[in-house]
Residue, then its C-alpha position, 0 to 999 in steps of 0.5 A: x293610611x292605605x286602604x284594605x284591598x281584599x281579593x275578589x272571585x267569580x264562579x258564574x253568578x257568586x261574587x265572593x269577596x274577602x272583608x276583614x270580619x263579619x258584621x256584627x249582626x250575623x246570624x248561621x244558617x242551616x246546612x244547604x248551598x251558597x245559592x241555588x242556581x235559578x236555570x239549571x238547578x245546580x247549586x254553588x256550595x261547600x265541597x265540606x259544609x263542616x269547613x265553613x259557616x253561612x250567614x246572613x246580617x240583619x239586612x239579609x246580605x250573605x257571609x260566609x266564614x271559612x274555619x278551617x285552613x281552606x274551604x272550596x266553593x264547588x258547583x258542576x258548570x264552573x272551576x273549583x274556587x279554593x278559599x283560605x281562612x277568612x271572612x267573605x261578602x257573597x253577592x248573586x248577580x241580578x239583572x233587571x228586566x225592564x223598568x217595571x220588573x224588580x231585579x231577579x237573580x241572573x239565570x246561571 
C-alpha cells in the first residue's frame, strides 16, 4: 500500500499542510487570524472568514477546514495562498533561543 502524500505551503512563518480529515477532538474557534505576526503585527488570515473553520484538538495543535470550493490564506508581506476544499494541519514556525529559553514563535 502506498502512502498518502499531502501537499505542503509556506506563507513565511505558517506551514500549511493537507491531512485526510480532522482529528476528532476539534473544537472552532471564533472569528480571528491563523496567527499573528510576533514582529510586525501583520496577521496570516481568511480573505472570507465564512470560506473556512479554524480550530484546534485537544492538544492545541491548529486545523483549518476549507468549506467552500477555495479559501485563500492572505497576509501584506507574502503571496496569496489559494487552498481548495479540504482539511489542513497549520504549524508556526519556533526557534530556540538557547538551551535555557522554551522555543517561541519565529519573528516574522
Amino acid at each position: 500500500m502506498k502512502p498518502a502524500v499531502f501537499k505542503l505551503w509556506r506563507q513565511g512563518d505558517v506551514l500549511i499542510q493537507g491531512i485526510a480529515a480532522l482529528p476528532k477532538g476539534f473544537c472552532e474557534l471564533g472569528p480571528g487570524p491563523l496567527f499573528s505576526g510576533v514582529a510586525s503585527g501583520h496577521h496570516h488570515q481568511l480573505k472570507d472568514r465564512k470560506s473556512a473553520r479554524i480550530g484546534i484538538d485537544r492538544g492545541l495543535e491548529r486545523y483549518l477546514e476549507v468549506l467552500t470550493p477555495g479559501a485563500e490564506i492572505i497576509h501584506p508581506e507574502h503571496a496569496t495562498i489559494p487552498l481548495p476544499a479540504g482539511s489542513y494541519r497549520l504549524w508556526q514556525q519556533r526557534e530556540y533561543a538557547d538551551a535555557k529559553s522554551a522555543p517561541r514563535p519565529v519573528a516574522d
